[in-house]
C-alpha positions as CSV (number, residue, x, y, z in Angstrom):
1,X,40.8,83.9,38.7
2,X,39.7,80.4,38.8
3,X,37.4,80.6,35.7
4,X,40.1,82.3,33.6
5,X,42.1,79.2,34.3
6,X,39.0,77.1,33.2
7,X,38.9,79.4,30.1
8,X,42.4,78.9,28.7
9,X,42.9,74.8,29.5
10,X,39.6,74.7,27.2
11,X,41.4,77.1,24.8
12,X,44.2,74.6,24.3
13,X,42.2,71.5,24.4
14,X,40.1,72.9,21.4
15,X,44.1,73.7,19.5
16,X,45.2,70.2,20.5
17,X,42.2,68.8,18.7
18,X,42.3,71.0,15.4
19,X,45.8,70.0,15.0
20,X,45.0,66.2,15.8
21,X,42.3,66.5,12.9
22,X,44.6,68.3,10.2
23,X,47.0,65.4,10.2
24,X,44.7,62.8,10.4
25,X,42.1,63.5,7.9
26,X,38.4,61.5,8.0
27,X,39.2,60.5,5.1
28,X,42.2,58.7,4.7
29,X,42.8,54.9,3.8
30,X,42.6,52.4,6.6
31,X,45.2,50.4,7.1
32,X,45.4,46.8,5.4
33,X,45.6,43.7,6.9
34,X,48.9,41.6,5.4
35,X,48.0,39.0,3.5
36,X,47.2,35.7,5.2
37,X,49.9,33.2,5.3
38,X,49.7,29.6,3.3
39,X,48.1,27.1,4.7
40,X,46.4,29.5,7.3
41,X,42.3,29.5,6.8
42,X,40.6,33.1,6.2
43,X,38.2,34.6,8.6
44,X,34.6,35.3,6.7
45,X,32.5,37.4,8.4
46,X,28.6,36.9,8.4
47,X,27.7,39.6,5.9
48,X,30.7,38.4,3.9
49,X,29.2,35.1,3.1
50,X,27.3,34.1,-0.2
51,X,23.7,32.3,1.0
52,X,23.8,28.7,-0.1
53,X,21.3,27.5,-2.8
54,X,17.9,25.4,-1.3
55,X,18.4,21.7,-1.5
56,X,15.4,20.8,-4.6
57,X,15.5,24.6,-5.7
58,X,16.5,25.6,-9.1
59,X,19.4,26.8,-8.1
60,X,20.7,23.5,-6.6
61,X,19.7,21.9,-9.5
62,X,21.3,23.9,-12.5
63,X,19.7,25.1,-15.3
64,X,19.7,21.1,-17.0
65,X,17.7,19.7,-14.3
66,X,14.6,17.3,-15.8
67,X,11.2,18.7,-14.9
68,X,9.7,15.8,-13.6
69,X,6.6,13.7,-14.6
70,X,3.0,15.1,-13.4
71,X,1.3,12.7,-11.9
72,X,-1.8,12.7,-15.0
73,X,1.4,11.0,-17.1
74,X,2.2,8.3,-14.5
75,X,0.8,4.9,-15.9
76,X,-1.5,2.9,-12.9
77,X,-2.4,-0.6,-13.3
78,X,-5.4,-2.8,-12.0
79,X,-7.4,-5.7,-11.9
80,X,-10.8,-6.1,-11.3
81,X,-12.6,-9.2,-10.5
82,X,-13.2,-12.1,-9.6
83,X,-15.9,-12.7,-12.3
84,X,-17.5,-16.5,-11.7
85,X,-18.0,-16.9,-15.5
86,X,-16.5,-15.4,-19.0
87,X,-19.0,-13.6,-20.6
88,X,-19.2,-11.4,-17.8
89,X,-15.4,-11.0,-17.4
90,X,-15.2,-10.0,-21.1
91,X,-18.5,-7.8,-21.3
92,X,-16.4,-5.8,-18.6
93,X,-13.2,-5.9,-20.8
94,X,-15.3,-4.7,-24.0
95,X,-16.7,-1.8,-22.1
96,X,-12.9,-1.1,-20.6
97,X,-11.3,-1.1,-24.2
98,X,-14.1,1.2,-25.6
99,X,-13.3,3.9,-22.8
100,X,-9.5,3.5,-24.4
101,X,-7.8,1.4,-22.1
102,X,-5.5,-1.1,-22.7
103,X,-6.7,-4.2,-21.2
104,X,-7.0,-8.1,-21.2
105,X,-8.5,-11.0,-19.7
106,X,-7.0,-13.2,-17.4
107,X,-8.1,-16.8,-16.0
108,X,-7.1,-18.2,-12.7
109,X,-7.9,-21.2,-10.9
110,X,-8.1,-21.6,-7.5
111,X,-9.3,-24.2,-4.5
112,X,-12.4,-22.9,-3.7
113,X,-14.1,-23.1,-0.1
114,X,-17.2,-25.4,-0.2
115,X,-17.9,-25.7,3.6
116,X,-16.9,-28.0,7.0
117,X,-17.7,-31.4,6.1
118,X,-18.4,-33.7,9.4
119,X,-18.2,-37.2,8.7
120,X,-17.3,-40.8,10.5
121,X,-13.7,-42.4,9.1
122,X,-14.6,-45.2,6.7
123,X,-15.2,-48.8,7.9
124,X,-13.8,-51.7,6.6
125,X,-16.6,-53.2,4.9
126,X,-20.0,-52.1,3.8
127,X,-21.7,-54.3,5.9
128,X,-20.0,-52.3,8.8
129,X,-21.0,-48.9,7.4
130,X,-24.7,-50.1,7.0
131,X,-24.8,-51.4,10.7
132,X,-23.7,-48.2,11.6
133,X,-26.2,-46.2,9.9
134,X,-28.7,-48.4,11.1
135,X,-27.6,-47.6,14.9
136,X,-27.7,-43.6,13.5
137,X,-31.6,-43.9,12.4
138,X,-32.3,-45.7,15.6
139,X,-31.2,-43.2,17.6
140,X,-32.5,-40.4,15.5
141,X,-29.7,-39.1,13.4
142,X,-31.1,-37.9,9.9
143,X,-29.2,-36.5,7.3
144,X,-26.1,-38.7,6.5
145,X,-25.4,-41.2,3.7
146,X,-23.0,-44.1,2.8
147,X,-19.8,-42.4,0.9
148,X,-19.1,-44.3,-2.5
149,X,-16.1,-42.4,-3.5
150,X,-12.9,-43.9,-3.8
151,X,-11.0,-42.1,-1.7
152,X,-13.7,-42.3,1.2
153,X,-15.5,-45.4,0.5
154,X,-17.5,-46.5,3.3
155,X,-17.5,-43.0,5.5
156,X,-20.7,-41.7,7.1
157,X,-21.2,-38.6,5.5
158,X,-22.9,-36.3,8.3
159,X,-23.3,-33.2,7.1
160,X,-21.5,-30.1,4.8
161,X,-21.8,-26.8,7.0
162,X,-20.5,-23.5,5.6
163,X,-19.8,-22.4,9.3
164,X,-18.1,-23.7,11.7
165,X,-20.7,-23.0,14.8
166,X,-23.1,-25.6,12.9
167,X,-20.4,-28.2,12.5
168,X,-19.1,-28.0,15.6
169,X,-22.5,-28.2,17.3
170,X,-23.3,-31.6,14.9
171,X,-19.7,-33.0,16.2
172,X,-20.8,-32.3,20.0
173,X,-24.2,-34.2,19.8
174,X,-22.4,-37.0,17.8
175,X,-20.0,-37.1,20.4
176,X,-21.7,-37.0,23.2
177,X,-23.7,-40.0,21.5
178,X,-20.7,-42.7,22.1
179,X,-19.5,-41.9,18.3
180,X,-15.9,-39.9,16.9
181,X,-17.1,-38.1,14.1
182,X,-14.3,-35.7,12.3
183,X,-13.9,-32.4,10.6
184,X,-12.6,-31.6,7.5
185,X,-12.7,-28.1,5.2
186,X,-14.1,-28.9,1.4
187,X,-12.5,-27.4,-1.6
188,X,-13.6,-27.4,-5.0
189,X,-11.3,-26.5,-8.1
190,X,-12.9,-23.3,-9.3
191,X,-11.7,-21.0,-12.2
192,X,-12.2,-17.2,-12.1
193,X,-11.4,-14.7,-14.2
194,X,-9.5,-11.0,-13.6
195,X,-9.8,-8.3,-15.7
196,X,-6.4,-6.6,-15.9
197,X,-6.1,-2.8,-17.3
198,X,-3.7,0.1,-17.6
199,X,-4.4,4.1,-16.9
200,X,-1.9,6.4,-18.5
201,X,-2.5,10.1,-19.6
202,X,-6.0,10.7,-20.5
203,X,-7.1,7.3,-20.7
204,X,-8.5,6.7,-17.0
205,X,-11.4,4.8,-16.0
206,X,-13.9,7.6,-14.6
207,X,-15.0,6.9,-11.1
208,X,-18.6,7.0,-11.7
209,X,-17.9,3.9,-13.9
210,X,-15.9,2.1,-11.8
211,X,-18.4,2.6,-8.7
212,X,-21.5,0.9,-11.5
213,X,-19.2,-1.7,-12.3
214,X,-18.5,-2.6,-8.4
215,X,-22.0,-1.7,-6.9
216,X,-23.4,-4.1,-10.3
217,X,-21.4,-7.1,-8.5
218,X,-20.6,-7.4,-4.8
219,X,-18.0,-9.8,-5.3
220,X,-15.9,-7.9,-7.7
221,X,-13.5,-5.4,-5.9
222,X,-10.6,-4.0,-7.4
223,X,-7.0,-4.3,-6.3
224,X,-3.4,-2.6,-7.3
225,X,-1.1,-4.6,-9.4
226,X,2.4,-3.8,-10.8
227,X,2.4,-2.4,-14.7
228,X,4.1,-4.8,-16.5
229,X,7.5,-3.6,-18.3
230,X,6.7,-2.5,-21.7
């Protein structure tokens, strides 16, 4: 009895669904939102959303964006040096120009380090000076003289050092002699000259050159310098 009971609920359930399925078909329209009221901002779902173009990428930068320069274009300027004389300065400038490179000479003068000159201030007579340098050979001091210049006349000149550990080691046996000797750093005007150049496109100084030129000289180095606005 029971499973005829079980029997017909399942026989209805099944109708109940047939009929559920022949008025709503699989197949018909869902039903649309109402359009979305002004001023009111529009949900976008994920997959609904267009991918936003790279920063740098074509795409970001249109189809007129300027290509830009490869670095073989990009001009470089130098300057080599410093050369102690001319000729040498412009043998280096002939060779530059006949490897195509635009380049020139260029003097500059500067104040030259000479070394540490120790000396005694200048008396006020020369009598005075020479009793002094009496009183420095007596007591075994060698290597000075009377200054005759102008602007030192009558100082002891007691030696030019080009370190200081020399001078200061003449100053501390001076010193510890009874005398006040001074120090004082030499310069000399001395003019140098540069070699300035420019690399642009194929005209480049080759390496291998540039490594003669410095290993031919240790005094010449070369440094970076701004190109000049043409």
């Amino acid at each position: 009895m029971l499973m005829r009971i079980l029997l017909i609920v399942l026989l209805l359930l099944n109708a109940a669904y047939l009929g559920w399925r022949l008025w709503h078909p699989a197949g018909a329209p869902a039903h649309r939102l109402p359009p979305p009221q002004p001023g009111v901002t529009q949900l976008v779902l994920l997959q609904e959303r267009q991918p936003e173009p790279v920063p740098g990428s074509a795409a970001a930068q249109g189809e007129g964006a300027v290509e830009a320069k490869s670095p073989s274009t990009v001009a470089a300027c130098y300057s080599l040096g410093p050369f102690r004389n001319r000729k040498e300065a412009q043998q280096v400038l002939g060779q530059l120009r006949e490897a195509g490179l635009s380049a020139r000479l260029r003097d500059l003068e500067e104040q030259a380090f000479v070394g540490y000159w120790v000396y005694l201030p200048p008396r006020k007579s020369r009598a005075e000076a020479r009793r002094v340098a009496r009183d420095l050979a007596r007591r075994g001091i060698k290597d000075f003289y009377i200054v005759n210049e102008a602007e030192n006349r009558n100082a002891i000149s007691l030696g030019l050092f080009r370190d200081q550990f020399h001078a200061n080691r003449r100053l501390a046996k001076l010193r510890a002699m009874g005398y006040q000797p001074r120090k004082r750093v030499r310069r000399r005007a001395r003019t140098n000259w540069w070699v300035d150049y420019r690399e642009e496109g194929d005209a480049r100084l080759p390496q291998e050159a540039l490594q003669a030129l410095l290993a031919g000289n240790r005094r010449l180095t070369r440094v970076d310098r701004s190109c000049p606005a043409d």
